[in-house]
C-alpha positions as CSV (number, residue, x, y, z in Angstrom):
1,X,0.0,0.0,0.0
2,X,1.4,3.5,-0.9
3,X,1.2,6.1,1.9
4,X,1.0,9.7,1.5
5,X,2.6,12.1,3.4
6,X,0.8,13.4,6.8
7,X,1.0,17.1,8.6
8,X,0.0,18.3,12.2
9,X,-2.4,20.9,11.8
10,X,-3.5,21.7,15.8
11,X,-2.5,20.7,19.1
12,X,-3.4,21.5,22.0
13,X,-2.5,20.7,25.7
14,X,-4.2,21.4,29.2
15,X,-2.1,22.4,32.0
16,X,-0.7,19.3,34.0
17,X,-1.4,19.2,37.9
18,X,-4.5,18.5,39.3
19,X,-8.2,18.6,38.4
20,X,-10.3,18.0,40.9
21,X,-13.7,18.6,39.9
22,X,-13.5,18.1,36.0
23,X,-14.3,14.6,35.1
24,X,-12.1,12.6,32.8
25,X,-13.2,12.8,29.4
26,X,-13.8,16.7,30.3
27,X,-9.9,16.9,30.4
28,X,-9.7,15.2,27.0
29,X,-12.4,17.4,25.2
30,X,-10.7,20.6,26.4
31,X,-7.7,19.8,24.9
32,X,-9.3,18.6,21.7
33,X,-11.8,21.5,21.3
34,X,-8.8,23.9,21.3
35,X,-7.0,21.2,18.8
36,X,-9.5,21.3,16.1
37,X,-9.9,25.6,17.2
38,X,-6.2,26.0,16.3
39,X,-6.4,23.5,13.0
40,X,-9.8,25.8,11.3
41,X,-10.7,22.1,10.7
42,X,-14.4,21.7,10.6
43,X,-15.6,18.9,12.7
44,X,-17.7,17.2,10.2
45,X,-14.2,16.8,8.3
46,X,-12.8,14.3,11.3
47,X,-13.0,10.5,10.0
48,X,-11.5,8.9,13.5
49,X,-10.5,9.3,16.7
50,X,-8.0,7.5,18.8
51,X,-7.9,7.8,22.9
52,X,-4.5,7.4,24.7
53,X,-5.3,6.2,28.1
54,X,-4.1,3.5,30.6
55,X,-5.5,3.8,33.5
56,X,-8.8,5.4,33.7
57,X,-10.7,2.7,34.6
58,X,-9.1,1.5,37.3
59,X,-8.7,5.4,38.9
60,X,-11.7,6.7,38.2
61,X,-14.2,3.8,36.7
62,X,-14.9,5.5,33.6
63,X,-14.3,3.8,30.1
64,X,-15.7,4.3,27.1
65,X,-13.3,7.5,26.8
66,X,-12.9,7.6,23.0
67,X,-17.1,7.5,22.6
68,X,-17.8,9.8,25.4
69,X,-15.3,12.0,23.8
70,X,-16.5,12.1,20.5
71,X,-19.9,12.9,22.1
72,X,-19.0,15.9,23.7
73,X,-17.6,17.4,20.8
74,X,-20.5,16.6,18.4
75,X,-18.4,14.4,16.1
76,X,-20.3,11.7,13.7
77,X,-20.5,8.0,13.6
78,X,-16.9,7.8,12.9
79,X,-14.6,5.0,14.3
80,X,-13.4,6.1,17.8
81,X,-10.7,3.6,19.7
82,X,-8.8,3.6,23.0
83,X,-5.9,2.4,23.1
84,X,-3.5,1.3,25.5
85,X,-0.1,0.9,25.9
86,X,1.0,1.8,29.9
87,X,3.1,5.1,29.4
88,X,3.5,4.8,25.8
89,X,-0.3,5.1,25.5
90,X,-0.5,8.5,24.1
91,X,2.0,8.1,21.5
92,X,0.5,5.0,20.2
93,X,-2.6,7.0,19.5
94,X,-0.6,9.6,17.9
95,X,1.0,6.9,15.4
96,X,-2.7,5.2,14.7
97,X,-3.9,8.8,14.1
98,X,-1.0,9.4,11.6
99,X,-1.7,6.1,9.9
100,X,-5.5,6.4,9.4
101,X,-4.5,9.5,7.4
102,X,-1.7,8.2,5.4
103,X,-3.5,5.2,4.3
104,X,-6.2,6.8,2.9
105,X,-9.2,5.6,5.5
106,X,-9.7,9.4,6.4
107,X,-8.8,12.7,5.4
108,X,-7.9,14.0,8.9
109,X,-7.8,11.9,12.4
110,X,-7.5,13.3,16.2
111,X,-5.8,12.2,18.8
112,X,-6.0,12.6,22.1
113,X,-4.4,11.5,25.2
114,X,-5.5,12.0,28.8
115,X,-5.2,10.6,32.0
116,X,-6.8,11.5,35.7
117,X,-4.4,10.3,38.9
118,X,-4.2,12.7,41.6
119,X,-7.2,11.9,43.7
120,X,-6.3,8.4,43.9
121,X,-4.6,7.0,46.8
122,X,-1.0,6.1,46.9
123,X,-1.8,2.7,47.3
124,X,-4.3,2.5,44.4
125,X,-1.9,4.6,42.1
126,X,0.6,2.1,43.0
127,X,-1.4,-1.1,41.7
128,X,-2.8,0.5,39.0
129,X,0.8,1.5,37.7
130,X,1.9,-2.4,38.8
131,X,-0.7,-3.3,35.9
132,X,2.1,-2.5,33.6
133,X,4.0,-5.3,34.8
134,X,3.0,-9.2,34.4
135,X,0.7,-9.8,37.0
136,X,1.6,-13.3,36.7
137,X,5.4,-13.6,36.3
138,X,6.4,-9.5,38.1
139,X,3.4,-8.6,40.4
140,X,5.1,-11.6,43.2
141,X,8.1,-10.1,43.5
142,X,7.0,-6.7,45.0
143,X,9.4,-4.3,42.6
144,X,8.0,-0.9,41.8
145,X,9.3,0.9,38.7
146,X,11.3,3.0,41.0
147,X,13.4,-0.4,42.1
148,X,13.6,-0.8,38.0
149,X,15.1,1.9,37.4
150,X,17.3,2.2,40.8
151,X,18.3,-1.4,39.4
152,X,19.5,0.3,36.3
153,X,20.8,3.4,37.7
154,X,23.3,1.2,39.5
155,X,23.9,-1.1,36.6
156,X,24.7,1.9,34.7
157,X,26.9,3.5,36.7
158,X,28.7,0.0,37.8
159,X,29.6,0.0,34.0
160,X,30.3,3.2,32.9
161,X,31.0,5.6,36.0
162,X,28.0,7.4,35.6
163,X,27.6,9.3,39.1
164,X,24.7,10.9,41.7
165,X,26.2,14.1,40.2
166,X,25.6,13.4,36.8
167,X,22.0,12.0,37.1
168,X,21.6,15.0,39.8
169,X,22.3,17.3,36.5
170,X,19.2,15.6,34.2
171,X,17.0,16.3,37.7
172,X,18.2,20.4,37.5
173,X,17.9,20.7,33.9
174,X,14.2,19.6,33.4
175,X,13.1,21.1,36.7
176,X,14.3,24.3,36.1
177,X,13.6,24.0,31.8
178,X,9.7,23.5,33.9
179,X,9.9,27.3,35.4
180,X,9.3,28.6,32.2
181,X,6.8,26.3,30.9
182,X,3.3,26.9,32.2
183,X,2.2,23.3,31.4
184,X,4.2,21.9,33.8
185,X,3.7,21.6,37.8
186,X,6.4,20.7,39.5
187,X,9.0,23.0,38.0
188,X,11.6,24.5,40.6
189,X,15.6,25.4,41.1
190,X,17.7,22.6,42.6
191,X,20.7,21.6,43.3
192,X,22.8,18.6,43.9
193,X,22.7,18.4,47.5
194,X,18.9,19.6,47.9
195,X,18.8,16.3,44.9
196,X,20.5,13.8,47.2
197,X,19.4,14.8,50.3
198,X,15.8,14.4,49.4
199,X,13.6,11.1,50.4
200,X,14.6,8.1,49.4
201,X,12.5,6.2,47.1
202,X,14.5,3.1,45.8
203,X,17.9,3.4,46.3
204,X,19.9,5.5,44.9
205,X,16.6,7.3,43.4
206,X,15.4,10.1,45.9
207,X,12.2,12.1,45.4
208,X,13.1,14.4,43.4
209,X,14.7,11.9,40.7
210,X,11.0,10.9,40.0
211,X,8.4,12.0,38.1
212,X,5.2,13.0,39.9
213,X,1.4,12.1,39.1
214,X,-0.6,14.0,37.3
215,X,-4.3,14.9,35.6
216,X,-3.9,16.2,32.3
217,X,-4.8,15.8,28.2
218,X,-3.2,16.4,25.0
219,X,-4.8,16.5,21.7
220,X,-3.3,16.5,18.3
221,X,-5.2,16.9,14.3
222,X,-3.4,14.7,11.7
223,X,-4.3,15.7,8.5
224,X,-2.9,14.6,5.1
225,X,-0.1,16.8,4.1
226,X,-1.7,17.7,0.6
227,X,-4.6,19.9,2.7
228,X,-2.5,21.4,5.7
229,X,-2.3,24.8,6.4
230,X,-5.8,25.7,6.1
231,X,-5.9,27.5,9.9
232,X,-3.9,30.1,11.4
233,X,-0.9,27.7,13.0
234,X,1.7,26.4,10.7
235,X,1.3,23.1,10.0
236,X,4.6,20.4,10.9
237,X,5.6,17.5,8.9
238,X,5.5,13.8,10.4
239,X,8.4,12.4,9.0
240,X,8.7,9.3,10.8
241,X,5.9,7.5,13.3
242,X,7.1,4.3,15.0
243,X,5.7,2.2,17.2
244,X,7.9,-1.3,18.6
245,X,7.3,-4.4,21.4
246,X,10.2,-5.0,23.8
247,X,10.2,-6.8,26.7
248,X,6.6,-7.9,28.4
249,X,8.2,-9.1,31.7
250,X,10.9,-7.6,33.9
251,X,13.4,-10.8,33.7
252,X,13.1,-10.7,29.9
253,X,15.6,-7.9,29.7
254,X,19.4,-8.9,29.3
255,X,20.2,-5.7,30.4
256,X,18.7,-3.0,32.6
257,X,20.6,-0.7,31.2
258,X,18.7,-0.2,27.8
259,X,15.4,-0.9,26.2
260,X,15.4,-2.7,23.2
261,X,12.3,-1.3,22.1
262,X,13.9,2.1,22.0
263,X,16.6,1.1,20.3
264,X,14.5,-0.6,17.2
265,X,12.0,2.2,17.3
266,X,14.9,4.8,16.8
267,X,16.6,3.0,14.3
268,X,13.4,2.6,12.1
269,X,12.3,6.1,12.7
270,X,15.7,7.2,11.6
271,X,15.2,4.9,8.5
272,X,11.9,6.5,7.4
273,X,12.7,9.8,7.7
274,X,16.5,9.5,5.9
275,X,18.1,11.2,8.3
276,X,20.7,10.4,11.2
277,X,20.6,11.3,14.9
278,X,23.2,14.1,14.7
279,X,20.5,16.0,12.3
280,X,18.2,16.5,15.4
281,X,18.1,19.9,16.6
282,X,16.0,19.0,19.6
283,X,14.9,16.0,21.7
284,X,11.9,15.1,24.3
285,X,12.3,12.1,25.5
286,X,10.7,9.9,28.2
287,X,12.9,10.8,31.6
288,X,10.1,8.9,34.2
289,X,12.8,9.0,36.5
290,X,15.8,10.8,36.0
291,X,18.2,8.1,34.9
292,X,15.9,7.4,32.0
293,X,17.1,10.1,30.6
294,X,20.6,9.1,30.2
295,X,19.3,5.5,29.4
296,X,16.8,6.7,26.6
297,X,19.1,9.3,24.9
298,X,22.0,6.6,24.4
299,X,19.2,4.1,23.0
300,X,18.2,6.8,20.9
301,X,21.6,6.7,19.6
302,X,21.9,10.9,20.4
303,X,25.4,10.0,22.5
304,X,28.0,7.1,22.6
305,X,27.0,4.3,25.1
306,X,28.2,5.3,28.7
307,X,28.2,9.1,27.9
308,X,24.4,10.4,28.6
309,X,25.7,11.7,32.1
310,X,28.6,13.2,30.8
311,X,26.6,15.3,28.5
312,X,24.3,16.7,31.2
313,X,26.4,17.3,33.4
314,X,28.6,19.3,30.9
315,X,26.0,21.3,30.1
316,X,25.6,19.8,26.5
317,X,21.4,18.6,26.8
318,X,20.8,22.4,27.6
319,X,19.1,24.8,26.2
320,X,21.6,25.9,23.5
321,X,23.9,23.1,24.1
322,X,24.6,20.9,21.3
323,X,21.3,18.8,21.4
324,X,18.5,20.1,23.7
325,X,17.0,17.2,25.4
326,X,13.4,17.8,27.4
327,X,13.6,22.0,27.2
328,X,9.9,21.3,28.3
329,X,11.0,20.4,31.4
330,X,10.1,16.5,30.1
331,X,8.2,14.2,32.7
332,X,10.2,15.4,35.8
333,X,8.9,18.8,36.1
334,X,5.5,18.8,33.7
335,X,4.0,15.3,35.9
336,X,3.3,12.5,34.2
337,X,-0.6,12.0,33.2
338,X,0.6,8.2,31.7
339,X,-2.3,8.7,28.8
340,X,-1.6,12.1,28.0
341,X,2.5,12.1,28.6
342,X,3.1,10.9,24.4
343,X,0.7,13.8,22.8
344,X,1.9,16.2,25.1
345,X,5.6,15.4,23.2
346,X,4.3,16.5,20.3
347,X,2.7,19.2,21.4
348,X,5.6,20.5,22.8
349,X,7.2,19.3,19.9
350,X,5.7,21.5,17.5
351,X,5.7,24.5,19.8
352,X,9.2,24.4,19.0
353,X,9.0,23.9,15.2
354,X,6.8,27.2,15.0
355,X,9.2,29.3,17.2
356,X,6.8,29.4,20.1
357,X,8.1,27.5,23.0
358,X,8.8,29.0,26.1
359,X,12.5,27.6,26.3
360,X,12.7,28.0,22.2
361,X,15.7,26.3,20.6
362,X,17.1,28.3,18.3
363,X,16.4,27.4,14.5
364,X,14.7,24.1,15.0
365,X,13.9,22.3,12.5
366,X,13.9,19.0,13.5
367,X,12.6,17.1,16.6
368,X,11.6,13.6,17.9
369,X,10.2,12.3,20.7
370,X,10.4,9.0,22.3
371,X,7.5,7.7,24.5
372,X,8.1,4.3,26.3
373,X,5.5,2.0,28.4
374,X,5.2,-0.6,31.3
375,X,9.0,-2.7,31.1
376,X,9.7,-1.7,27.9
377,X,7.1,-3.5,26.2
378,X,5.9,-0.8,24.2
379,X,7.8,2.1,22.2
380,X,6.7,4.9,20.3
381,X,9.0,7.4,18.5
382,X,8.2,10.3,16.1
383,X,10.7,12.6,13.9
384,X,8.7,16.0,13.2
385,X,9.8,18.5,11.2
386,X,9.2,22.5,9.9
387,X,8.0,22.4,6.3
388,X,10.5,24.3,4.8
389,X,13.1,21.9,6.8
């Protein structure tokens, strides 16, 4: 089948934090009633819908969330479809949204991602996380995705040297990238020892190496490229959409120290879009915990293996270093609504393609983002790009 090329013609985010008294699917029609606002797309002209979301029935008891969305905004009879993919959840939709379009089954598709946490209890947030792992093979041993990624944090540091200082860096980059961003909610000035000296979680992860909770939605209109730029916003390119499996289970990983979904889904996404990692001029990628960070961006293939700390800690991931890496402030300091974290990427994404982010990088013309779920199972990476790029 030939595929035609697709464009992003709105997006739209809420603020992360929380939202008490607006219902789920509220969350997700407010950021896709600005979406199709922003795109001058009528909304007769919308031929599916897809719903990132992961955990909304088990938090809140409400499914249905693609429907009930759809509903609200007065959509027709068209195909709407949650789907689910632990963290990864909102980029999946993104990719499904893309392909719809390119295929041919519609002229434009939405996609929306949201996700409502912060009313729940820790202990309910907790299982309902855990339902990322294999309840079967995981759920007995009693890790938490903080233990993971301690686990890997001193894997990765056994092996290449990588240091509390270095990981402390990724932790005062994004949170202080976050100040400037009004999406995000937990933006703040650190430093090292106010990093290390916070609570520990799963050693040697402390509080502040982890991303918080959070309600929020993101919405995005894929359109085919042949019919963007009919509103306001310039439209991006979607160069490259990519969605891999990697490991379902926690012991099917030979090392803890990379995902080998990332890896595939960068390599393929590279492949598409005929280009090579150094051409990025911008990155936002999925830092759950800080040591993800350095763990994605060497999957991603953005640094040599053993170097991600050494970059941020030089300074180098920055805002105007040599490749910005989460100038949103990334999970750490925007919070982490699991169904909403993948479209938010892109939202953020394209911000910076049209010159409009908050913490702009200058001249960018090129972006991905990188949006990972449960163990690793699922991956989902994007390349976007300026038209004129």
């Amino acid at each position: 089948m030939t595929m035609r090329p697709v464009s992003i013609s709105g997006v739209a985010s809420t603020p992360f934090g929380a939202h008490t008294d607006v219902p789920i699917h509220e969350l997700a029609v407010r950021a896709a009633r600005a979406a199709i606002e922003e795109a001058g797309i009528d909304r007769g002209e919308i031929g599916s819908l897809y719903m990132g979301n992961f955990i909304g029935g088990m938090l809140t008891g409400q499914e249905v969330l693609a429907g009930l969305t759809a509903d609200a905004l007065g959509l027709a009879n068209i195909p709407c479809t949650k789907v689910e993919g632990a963290c990864a959840s909102g980029g999946i939709a993104f990719r499904h949204a893309c392909l719809a379009v390119a295929s041919g089954e519609c002229e434009v598709a939405l996609a929306v991602g949201v996700e409502k946490m912060t009313h729940a209890s820790t202990a309910d947030m907790t299982a309902a996380l855990n339902a990322a792992m294999d309840q079967c093979a995981d759920a007995p041993s009693g890790l938490t995705w903080p233990g993971l990624f301690g686990m890997g944090f001193r894997l990765h540091a056994a092996r290449y040297g990588t240091t509390r200082e270095q990981v402390s860096s990724v932790v005062i980059k994004n949170k202080g990238n976050g100040l400037s961003n009004p999406l995000a909610q937990m933006g703040a000035e650190l430093d090292a020892e106010t990093i290390s000296n916070s609570k520990p979680i799963a050693d040697p992860l402390r509080l502040f190496d982890c991303c918080p909770p959070s309600d929020g939605a993101a919405a995005v209109l894929v359109v085919a490229r042949e019919r963007a730029g009919s509103g306001d916003a310039m439209p991006v390119d979607v160069r490259a959409s990519v969605q891999t499996r990697g490991a379902a289970r926690l012991a099917g990983h030979a090392d803890l120290t990379s995902f080998d979904a990332t890896v595939s889904a960068a390599r393929r996404a590279y492949e598409q879009a005929g280009i090579a990692p150094s051409d990025l001029d911008f990155v936002e990628l999925h830092d759950c915990f800080s040591i993800a960070e350095i763990l994605d961006s060497e999957d991603l293939g953005l640094m040599p293996r053993g170097h991600g700390g050494g970059w941020a800690l030089e300074g180098r991931t920055r805002v105007g270093g040599d490749l910005p890496i989460n100038a949103s402030g990334g999970l750490l300091a925007k919070g982490h609504p699991v169904g909403a974290t993948g479209l938010s990427q892109i939202y953020e994404a394209v911000t910076q393609l049209r010159g409009e982010h908050p913490n702009q990088v200058k001249n960018a013309a090129l972006g991905l983002t990188h949006n990972l779920g449960g163990t690793g199972v699922a991956c989902s990476v994007s390349i976007l790009a300026r038209p004129d790029a």
